[in-house]
N, CA, C and O atoms as a MOPAC input file, in Angstrom:
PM7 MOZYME 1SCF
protein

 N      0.82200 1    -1.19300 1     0.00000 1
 C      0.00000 1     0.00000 1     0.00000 1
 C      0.86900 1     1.26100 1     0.00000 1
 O      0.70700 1     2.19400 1    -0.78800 1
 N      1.72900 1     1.21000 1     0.87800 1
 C      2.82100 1     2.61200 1     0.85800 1
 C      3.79100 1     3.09400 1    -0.49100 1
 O      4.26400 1     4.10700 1    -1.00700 1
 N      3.72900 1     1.72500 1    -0.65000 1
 C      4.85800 1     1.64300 1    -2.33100 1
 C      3.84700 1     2.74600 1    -3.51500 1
 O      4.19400 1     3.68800 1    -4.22700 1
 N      2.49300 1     2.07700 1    -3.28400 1
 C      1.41600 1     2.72600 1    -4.16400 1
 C      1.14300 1     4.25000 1    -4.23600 1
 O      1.01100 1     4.89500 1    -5.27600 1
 N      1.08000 1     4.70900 1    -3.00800 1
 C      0.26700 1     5.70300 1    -2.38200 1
 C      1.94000 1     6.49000 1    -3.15500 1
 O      1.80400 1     7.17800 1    -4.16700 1
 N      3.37900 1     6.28500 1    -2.55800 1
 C      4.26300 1     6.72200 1    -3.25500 1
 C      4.80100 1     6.76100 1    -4.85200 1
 O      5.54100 1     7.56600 1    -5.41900 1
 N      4.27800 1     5.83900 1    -5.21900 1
 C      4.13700 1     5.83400 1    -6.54300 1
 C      3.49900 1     6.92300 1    -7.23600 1
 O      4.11400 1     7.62800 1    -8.03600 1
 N      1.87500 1     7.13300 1    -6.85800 1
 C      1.30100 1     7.84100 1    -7.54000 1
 C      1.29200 1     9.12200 1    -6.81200 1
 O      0.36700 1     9.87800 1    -7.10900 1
 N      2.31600 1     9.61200 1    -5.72200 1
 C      2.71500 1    10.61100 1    -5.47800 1
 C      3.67400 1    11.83200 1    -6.21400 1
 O      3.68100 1    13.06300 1    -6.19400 1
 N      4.75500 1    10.38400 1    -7.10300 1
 C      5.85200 1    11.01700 1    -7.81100 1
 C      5.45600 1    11.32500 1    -8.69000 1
 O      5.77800 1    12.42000 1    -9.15200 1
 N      4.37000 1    10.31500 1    -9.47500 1
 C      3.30700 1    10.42800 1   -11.01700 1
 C      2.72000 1    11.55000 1   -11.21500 1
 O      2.66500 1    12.00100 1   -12.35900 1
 N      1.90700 1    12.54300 1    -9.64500 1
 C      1.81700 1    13.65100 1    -9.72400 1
 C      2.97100 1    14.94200 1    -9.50600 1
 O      2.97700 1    15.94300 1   -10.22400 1
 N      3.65900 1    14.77200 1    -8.69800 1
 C      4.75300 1    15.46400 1    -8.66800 1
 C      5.60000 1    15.83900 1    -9.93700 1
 O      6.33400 1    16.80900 1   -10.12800 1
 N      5.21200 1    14.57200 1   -10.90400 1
 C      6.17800 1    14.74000 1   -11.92500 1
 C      5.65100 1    15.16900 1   -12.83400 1
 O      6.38000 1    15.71800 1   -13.66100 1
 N      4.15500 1    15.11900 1   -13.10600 1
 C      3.38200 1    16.09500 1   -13.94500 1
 C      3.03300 1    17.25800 1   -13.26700 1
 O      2.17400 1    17.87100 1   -13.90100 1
 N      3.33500 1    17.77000 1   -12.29800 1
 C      3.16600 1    19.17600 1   -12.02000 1
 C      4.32000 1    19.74800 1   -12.40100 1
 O      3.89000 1    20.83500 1   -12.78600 1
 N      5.67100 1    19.78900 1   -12.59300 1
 C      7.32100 1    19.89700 1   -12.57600 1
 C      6.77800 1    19.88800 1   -13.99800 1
 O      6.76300 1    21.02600 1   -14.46600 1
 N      6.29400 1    18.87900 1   -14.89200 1
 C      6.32000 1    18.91400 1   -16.65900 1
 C      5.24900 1    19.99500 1   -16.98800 1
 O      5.26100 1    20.15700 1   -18.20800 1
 N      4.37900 1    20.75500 1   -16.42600 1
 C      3.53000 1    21.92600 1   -16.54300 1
 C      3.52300 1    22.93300 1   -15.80600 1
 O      2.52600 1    23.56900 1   -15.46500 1
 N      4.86700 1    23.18000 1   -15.45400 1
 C      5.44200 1    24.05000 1   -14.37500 1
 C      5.30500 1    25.11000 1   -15.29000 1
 O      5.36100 1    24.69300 1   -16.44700 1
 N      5.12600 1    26.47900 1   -15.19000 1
 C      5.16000 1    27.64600 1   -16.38500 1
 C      6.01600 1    28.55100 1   -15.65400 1
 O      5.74400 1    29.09100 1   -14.58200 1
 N      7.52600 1    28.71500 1   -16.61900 1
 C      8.71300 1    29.24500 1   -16.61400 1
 C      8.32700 1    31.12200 1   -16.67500 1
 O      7.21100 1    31.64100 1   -16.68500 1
 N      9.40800 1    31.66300 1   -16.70100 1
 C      8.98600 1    32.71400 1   -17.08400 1
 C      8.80000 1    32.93500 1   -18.99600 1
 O      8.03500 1    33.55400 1   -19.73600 1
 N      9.94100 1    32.06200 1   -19.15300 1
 C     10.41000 1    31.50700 1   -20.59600 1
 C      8.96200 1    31.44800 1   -21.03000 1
 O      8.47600 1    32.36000 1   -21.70000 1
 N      8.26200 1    30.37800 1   -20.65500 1
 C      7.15300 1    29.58200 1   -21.12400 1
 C      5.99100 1    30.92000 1   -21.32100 1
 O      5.10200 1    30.81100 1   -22.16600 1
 N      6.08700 1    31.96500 1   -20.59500 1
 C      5.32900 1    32.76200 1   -20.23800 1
 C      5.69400 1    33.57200 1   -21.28600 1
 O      4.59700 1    33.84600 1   -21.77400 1
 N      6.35600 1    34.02000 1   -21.81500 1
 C      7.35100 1    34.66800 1   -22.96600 1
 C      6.70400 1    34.35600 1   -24.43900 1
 O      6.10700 1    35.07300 1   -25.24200 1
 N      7.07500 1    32.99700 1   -24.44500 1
 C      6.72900 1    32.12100 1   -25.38500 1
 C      4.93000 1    32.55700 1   -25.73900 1
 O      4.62600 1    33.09800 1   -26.80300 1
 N      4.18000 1    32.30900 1   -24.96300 1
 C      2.69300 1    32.39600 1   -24.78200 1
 C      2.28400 1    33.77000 1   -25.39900 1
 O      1.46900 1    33.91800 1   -26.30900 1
 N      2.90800 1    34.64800 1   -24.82300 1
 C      2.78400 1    35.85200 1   -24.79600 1
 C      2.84100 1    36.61700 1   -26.69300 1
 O      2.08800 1    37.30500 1   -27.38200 1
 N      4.42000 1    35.86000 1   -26.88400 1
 C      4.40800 1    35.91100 1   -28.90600 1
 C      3.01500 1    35.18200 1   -29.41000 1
 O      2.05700 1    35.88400 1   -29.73400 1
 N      2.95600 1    33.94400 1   -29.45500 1
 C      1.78200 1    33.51800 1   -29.81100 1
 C      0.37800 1    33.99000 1   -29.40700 1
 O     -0.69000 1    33.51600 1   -29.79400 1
 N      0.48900 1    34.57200 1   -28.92200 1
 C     -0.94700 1    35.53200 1   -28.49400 1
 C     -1.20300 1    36.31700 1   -29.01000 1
 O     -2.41900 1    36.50600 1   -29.06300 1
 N     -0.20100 1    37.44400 1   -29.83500 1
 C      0.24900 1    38.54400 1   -30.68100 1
 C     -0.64100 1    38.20200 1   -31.70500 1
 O     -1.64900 1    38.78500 1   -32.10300 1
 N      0.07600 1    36.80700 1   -32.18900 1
 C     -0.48000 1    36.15500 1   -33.23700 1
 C     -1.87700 1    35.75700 1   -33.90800 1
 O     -2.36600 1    35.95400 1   -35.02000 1
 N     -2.40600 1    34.95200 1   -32.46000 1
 C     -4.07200 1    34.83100 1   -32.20200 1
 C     -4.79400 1    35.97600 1   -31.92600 1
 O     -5.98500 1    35.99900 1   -32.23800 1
 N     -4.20800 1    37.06400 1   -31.32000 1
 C     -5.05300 1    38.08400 1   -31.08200 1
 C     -4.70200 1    39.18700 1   -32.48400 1
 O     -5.43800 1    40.17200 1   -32.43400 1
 N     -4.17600 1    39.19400 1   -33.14200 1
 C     -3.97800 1    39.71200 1   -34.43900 1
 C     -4.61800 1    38.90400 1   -35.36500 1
 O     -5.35800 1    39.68000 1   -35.97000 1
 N     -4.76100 1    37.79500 1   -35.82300 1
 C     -5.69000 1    37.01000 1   -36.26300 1
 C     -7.28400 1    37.35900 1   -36.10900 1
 O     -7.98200 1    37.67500 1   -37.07300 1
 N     -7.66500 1    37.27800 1   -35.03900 1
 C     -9.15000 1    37.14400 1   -34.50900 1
 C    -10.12100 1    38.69600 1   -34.84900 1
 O    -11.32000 1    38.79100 1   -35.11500 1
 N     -8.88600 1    39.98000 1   -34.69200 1
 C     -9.25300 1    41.08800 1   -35.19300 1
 C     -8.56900 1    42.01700 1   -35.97300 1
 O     -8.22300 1    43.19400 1   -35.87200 1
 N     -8.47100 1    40.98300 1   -36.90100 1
 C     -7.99000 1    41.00700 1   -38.02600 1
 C     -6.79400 1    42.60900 1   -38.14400 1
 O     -6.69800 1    43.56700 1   -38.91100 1
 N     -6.30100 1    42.27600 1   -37.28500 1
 C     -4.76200 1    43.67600 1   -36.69900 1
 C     -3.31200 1    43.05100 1   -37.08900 1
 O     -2.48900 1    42.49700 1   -36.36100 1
 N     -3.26600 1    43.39300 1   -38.82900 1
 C     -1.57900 1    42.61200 1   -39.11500 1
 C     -0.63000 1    42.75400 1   -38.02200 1
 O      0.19900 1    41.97300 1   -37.55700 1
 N     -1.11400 1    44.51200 1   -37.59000 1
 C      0.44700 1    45.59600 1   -36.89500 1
 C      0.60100 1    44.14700 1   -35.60900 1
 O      1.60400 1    43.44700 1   -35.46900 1
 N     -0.42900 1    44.05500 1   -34.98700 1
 C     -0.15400 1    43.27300 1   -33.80400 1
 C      0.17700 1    41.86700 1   -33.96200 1
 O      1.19000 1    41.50400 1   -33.36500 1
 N     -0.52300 1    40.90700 1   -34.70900 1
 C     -0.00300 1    39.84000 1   -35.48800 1
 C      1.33800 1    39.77900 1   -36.01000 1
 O      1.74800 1    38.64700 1   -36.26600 1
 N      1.99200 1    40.60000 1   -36.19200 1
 C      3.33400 1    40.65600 1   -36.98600 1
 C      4.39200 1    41.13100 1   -35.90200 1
 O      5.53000 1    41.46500 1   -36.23100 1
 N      4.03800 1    41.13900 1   -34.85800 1
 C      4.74400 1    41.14100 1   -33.08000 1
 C      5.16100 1    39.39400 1   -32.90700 1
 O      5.89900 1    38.93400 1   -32.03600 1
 N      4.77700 1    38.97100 1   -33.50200 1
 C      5.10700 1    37.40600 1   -32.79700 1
 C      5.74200 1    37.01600 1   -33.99100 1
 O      6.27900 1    35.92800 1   -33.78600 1
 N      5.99100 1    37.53000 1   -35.52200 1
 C      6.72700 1    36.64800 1   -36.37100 1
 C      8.55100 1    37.25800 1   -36.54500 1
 O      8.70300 1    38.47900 1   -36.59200 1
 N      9.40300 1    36.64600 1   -36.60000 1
 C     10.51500 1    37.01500 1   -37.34000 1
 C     10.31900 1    37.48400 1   -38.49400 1
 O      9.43700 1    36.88100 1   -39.10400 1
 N     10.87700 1    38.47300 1   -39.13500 1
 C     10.78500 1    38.97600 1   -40.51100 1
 C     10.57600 1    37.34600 1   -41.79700 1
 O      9.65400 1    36.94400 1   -42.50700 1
 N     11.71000 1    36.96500 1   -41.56500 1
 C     11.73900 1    35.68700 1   -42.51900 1
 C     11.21900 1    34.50000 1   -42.10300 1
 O     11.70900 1    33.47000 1   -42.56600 1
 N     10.10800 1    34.42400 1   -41.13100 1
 C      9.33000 1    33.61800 1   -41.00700 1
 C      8.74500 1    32.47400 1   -41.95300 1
 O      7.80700 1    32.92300 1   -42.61100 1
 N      8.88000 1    31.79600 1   -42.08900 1
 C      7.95200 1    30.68000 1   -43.09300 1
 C      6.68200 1    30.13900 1   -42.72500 1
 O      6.30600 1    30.01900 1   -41.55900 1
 N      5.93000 1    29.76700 1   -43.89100 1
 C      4.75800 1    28.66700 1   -43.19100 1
 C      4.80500 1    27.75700 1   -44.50800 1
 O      4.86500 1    28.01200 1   -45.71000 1
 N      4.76000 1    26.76200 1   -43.86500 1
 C      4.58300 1    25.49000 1   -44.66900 1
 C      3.27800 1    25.00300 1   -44.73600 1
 O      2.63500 1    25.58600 1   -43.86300 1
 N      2.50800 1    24.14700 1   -45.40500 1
 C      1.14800 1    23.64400 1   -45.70000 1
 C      1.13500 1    22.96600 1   -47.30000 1
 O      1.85300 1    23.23400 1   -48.26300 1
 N     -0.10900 1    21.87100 1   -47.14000 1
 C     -0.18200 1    21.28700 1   -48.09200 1
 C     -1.76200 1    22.08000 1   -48.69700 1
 O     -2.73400 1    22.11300 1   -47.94300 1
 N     -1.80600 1    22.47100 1   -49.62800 1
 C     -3.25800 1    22.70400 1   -50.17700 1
 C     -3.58000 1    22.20100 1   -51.26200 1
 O     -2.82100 1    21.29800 1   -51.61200 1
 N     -4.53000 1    22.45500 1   -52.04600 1
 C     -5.31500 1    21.32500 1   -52.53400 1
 C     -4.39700 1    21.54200 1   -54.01400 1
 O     -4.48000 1    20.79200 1   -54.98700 1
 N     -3.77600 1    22.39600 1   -53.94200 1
 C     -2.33700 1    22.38200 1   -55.64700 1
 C     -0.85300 1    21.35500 1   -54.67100 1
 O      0.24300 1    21.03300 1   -55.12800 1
 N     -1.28100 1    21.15700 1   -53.62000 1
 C     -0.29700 1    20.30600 1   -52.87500 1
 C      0.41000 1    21.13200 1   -52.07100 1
 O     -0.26000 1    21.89600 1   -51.37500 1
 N      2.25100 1    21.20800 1   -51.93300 1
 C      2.93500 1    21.81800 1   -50.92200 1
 C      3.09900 1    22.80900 1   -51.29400 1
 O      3.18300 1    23.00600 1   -52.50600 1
 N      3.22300 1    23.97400 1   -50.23400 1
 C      3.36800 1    25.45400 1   -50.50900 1
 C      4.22200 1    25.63300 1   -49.18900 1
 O      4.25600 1    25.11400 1   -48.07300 1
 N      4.80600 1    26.49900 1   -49.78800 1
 C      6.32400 1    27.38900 1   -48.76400 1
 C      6.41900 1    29.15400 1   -48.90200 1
 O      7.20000 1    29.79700 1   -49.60400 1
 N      5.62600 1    29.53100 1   -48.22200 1
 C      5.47400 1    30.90200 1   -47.99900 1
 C      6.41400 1    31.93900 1   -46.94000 1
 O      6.97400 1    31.64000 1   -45.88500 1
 N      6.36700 1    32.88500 1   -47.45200 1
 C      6.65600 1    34.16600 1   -46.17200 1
 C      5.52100 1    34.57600 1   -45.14400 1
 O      4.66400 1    35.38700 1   -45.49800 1
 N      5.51000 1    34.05900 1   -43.95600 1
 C      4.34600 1    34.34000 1   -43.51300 1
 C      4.39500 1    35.68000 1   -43.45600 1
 O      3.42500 1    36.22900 1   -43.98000 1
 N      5.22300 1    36.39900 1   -42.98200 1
 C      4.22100 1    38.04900 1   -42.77400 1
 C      3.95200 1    38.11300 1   -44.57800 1
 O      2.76600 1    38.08100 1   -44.90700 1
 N      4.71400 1    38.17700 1   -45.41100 1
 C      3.87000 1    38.29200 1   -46.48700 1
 C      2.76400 1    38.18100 1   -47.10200 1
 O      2.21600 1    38.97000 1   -47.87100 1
 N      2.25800 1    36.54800 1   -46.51200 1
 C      0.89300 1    36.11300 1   -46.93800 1
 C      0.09400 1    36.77400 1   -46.04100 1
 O     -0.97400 1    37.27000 1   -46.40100 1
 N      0.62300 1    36.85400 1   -44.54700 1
 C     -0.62400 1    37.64300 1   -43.98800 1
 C     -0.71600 1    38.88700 1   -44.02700 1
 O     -1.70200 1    39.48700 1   -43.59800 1
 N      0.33100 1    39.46600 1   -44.56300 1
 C     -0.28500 1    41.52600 1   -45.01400 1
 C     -1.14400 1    41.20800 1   -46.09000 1
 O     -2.01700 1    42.06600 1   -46.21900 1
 N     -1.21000 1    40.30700 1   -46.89000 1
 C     -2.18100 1    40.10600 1   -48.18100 1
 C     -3.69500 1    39.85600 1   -47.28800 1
 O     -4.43200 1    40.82500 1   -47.10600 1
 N     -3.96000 1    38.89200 1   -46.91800 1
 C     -5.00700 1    38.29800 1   -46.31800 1
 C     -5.69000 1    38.68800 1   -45.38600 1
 O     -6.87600 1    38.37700 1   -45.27300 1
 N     -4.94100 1    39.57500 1   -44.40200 1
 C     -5.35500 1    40.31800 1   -43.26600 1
 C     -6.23700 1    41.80000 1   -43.68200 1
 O     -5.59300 1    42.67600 1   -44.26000 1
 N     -7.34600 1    41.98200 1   -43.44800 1
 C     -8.36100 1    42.95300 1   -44.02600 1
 C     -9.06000 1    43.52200 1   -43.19200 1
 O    -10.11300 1    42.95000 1   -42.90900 1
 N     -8.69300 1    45.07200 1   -42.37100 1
 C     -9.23400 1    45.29100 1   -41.31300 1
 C    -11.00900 1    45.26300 1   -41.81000 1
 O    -11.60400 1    45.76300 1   -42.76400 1
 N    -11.41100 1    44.49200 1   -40.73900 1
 C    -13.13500 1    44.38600 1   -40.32500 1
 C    -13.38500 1    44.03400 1   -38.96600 1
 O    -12.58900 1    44.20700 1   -38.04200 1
 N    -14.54200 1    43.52500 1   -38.88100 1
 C    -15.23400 1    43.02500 1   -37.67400 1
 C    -14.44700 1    41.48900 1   -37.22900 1
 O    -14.34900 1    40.41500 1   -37.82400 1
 N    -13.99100 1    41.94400 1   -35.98200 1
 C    -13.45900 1    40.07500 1   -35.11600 1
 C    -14.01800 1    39.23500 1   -36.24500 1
 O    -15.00700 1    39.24800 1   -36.97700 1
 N    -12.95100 1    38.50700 1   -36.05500 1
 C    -13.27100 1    36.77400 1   -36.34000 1
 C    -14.20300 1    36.14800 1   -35.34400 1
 O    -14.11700 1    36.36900 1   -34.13600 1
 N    -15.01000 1    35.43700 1   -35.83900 1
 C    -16.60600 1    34.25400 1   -35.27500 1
 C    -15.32200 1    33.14300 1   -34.95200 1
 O    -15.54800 1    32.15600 1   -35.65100 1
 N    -14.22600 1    32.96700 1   -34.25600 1
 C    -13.80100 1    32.33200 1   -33.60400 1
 C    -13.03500 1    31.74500 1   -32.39400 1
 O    -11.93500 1    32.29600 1   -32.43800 1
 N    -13.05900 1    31.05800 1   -31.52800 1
 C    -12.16900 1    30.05000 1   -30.65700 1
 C    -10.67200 1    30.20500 1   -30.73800 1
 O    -10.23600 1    29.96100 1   -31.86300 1
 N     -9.77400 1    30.54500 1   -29.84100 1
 C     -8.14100 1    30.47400 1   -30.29600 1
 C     -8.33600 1    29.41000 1   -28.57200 1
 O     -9.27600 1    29.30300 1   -27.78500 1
 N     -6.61000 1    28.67000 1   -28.61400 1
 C     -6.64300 1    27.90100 1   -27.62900 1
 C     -5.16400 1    27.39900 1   -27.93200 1
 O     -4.97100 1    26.62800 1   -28.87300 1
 N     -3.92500 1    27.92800 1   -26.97200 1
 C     -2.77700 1    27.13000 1   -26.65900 1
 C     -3.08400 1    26.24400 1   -26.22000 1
 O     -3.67100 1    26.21800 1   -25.13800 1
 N     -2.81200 1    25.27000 1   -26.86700 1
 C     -2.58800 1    23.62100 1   -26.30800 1
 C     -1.38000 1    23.28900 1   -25.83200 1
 O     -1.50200 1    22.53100 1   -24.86900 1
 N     -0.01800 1    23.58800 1   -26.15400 1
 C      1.09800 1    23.81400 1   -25.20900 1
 C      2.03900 1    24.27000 1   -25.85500 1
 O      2.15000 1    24.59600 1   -27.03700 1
 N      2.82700 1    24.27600 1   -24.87400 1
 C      3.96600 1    24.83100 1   -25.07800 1
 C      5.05300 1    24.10000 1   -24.69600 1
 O      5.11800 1    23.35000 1   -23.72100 1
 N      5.98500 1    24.36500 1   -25.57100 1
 C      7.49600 1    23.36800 1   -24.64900 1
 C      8.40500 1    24.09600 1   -25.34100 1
 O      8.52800 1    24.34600 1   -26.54000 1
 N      9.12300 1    24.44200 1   -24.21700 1
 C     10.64300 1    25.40400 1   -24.54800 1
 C     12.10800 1    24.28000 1   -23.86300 1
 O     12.05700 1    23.45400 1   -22.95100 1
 N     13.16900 1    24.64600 1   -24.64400 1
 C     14.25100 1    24.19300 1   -24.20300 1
 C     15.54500 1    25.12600 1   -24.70800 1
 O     16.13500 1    24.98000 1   -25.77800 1
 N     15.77500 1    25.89400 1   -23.91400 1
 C     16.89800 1    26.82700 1   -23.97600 1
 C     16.43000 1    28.05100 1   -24.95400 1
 O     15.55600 1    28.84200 1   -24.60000 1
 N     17.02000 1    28.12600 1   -26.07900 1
 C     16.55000 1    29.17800 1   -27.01900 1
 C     15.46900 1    28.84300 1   -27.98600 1
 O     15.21500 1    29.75700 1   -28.77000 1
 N     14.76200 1    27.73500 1   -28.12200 1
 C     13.72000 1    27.76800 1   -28.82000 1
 C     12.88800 1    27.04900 1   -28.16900 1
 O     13.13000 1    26.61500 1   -27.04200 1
 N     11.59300 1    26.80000 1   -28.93400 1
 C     10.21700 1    26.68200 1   -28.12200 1
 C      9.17600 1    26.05500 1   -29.53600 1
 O      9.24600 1    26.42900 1   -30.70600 1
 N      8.59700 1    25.40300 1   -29.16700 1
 C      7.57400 1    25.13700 1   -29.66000 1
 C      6.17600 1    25.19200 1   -29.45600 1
 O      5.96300 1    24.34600 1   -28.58700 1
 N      5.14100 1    25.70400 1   -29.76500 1
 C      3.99100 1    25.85200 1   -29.71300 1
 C      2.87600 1    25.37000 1   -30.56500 1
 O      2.83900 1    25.69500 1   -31.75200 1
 N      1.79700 1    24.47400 1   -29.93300 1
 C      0.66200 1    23.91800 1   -30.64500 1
 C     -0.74200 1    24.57000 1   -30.43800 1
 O     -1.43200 1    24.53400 1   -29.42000 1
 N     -0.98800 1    25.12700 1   -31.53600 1
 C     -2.32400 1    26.11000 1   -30.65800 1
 C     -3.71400 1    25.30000 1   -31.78500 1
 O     -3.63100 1    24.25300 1   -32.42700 1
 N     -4.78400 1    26.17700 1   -31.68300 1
 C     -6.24200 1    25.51300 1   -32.08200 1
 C     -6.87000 1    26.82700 1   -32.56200 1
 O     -6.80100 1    27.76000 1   -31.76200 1
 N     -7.27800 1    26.98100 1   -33.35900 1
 C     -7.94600 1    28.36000 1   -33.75500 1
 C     -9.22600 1    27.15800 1   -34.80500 1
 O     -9.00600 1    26.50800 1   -35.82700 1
 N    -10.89200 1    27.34000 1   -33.72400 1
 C    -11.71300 1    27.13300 1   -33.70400 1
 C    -12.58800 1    28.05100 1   -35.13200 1
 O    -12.55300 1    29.28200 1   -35.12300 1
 N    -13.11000 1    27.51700 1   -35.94300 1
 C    -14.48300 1    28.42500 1   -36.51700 1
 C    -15.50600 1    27.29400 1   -36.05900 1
 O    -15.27500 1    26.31600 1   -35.34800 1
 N    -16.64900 1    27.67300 1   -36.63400 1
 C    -17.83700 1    27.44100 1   -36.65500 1
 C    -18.03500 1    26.03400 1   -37.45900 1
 O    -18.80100 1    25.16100 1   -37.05200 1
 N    -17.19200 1    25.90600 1   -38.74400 1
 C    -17.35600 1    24.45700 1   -39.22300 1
 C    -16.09700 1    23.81400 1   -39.70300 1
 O    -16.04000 1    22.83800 1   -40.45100 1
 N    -14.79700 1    24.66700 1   -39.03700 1
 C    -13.64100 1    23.93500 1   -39.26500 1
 C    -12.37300 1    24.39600 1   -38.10800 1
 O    -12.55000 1    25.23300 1   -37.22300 1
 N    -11.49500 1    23.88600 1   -38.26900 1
 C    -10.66100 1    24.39400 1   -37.28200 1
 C     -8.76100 1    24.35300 1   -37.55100 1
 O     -8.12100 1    23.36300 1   -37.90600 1
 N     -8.26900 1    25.58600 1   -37.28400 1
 C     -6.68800 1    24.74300 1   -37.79400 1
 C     -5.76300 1    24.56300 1   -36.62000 1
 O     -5.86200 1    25.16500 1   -35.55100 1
 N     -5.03200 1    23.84400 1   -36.87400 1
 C     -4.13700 1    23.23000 1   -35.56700 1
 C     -2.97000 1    23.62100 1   -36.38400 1
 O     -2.78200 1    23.08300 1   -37.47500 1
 N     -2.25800 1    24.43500 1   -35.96800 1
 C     -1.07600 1    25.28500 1   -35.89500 1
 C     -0.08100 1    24.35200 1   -35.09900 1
 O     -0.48300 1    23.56500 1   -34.24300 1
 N      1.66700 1    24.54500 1   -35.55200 1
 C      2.29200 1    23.90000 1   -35.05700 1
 C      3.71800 1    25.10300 1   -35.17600 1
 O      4.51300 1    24.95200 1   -36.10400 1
 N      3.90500 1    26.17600 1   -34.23100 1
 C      5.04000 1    26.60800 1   -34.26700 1
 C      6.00100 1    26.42400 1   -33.79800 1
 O      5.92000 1    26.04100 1   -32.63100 1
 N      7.69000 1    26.60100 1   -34.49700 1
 C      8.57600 1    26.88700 1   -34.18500 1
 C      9.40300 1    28.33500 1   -33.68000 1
 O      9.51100 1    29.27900 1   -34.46300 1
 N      9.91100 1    28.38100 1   -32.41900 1
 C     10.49600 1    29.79600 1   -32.19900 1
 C     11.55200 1    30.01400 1   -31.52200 1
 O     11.81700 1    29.47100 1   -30.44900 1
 N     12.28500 1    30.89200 1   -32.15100 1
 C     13.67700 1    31.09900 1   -31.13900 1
 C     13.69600 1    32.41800 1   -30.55100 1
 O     13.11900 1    33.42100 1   -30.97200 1
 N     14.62600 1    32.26700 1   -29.25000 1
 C     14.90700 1    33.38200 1   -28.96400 1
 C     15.72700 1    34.02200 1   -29.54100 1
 O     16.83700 1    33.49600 1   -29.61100 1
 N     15.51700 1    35.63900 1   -30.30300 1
 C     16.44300 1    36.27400 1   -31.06100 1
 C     16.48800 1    37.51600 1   -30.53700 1
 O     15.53900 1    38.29200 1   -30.43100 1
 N     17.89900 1    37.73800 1   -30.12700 1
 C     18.29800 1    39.06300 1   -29.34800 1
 C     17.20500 1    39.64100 1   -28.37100 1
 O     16.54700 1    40.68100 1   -28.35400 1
 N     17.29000 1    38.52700 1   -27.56500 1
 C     16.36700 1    38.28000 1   -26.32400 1
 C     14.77100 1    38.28000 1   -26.39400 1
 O     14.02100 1    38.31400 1   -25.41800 1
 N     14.44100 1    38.24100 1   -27.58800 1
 C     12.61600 1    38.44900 1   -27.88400 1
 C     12.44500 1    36.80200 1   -28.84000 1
 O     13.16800 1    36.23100 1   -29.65700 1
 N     11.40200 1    36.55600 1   -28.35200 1
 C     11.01900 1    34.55600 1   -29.07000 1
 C     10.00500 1    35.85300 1   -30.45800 1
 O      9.26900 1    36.83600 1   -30.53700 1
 N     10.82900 1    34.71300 1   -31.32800 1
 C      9.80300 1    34.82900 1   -32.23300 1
 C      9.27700 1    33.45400 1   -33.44700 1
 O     10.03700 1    32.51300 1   -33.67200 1
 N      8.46200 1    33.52400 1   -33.84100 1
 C      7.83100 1    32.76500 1   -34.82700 1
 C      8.85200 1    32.65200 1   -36.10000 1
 O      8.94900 1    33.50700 1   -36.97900 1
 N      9.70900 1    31.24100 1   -36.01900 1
 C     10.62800 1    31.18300 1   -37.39300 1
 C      9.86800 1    30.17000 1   -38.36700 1
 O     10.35900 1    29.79200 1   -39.43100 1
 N      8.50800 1    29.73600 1   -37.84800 1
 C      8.26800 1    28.58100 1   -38.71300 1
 C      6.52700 1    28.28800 1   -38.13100 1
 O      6.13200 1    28.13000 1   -36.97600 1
 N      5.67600 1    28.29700 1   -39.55000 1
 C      4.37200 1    28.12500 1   -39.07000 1
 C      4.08600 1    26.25400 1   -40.13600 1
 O      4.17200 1    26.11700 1   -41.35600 1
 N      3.85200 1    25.46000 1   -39.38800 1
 C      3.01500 1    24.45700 1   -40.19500 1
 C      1.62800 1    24.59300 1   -39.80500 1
 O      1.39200 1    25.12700 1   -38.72100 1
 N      0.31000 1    24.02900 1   -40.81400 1
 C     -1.03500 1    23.80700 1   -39.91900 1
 C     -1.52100 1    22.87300 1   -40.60700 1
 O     -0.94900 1    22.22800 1   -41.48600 1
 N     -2.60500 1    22.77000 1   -40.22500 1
 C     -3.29100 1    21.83500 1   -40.85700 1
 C     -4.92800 1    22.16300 1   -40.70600 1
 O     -5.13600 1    22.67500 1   -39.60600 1
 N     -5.90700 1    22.04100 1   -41.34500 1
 C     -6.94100 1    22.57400 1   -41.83000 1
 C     -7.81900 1    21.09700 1   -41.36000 1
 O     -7.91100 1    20.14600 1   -42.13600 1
 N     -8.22300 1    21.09600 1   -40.44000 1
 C     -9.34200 1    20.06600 1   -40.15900 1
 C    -10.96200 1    20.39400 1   -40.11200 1
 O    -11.13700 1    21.44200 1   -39.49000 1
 N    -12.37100 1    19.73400 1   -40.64800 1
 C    -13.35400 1    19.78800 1   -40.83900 1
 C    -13.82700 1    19.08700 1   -39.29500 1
 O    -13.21700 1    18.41700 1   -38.46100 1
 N    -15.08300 1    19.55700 1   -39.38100 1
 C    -15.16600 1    19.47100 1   -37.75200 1
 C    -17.05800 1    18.69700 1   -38.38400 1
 O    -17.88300 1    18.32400 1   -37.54900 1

């Protein structure tokens, strides 16, 4: 019984320590938020706070693979109006020294994309060097 009770003591201990939020981690969150909250109301200036200049995004669309400049594609696409009708949601985060990765969820109404960034720290500010997503039907 004691072996147990210690067992699933460390099991929690050790998932609280793996969702511990750094200041780093807090950093990290903070770029990607730029991002989602520039997205949602439709604000490049603030959206373009979380990318590196030479940012990429990768994706497959229906002509197949494409390799873009993200701030490029999004000064095209980005059209000041009324909020986006959607859901944003960090799903996590994991940093290790100077870069970080981030998986977020940006919800609509009948589809949703799951974002997968890459980011480093560059001259002390994280930024977005790399967007993949993927376009799922809900």
């Amino acid at each position: 019984m004691k072996k147990t009770i210690f067992t699933v003591l460390l099991f929690i201990l050790g998932t609280i320590a793996t969702y511990a939020q750094t200041p780093e981690h807090d950093q990290v969150k903070a770029t990607v938020s730029y991002y989602l909250e520039g997205g949602t109301n439709n604000d490049f200036e603030t959206l373009k706070k979380a990318f590196h200049k030479d940012a990429t995004m990768k994706f497959i669309s229906n002509a197949g693979y494409k390799e873009v400049n993200a701030l490029e594609f999004f000064k095209k696409a980005i059209k000041p109006g009324p909020k986006q009708n959607r859901k944003t949601k960090v799903v996590s985060i994991d940093v290790e020294g100077t870069s970080a990765q981030a998986k977020l969820r940006i919800d609509y109404d009948t589809f949703a994309f799951i974002d997968f960034m890459n980011l480093l720290k560059i001259d002390g500010e994280w930024k977005i060097v790399n967007k993949i997503f993927y376009r799922s039907k809900k």
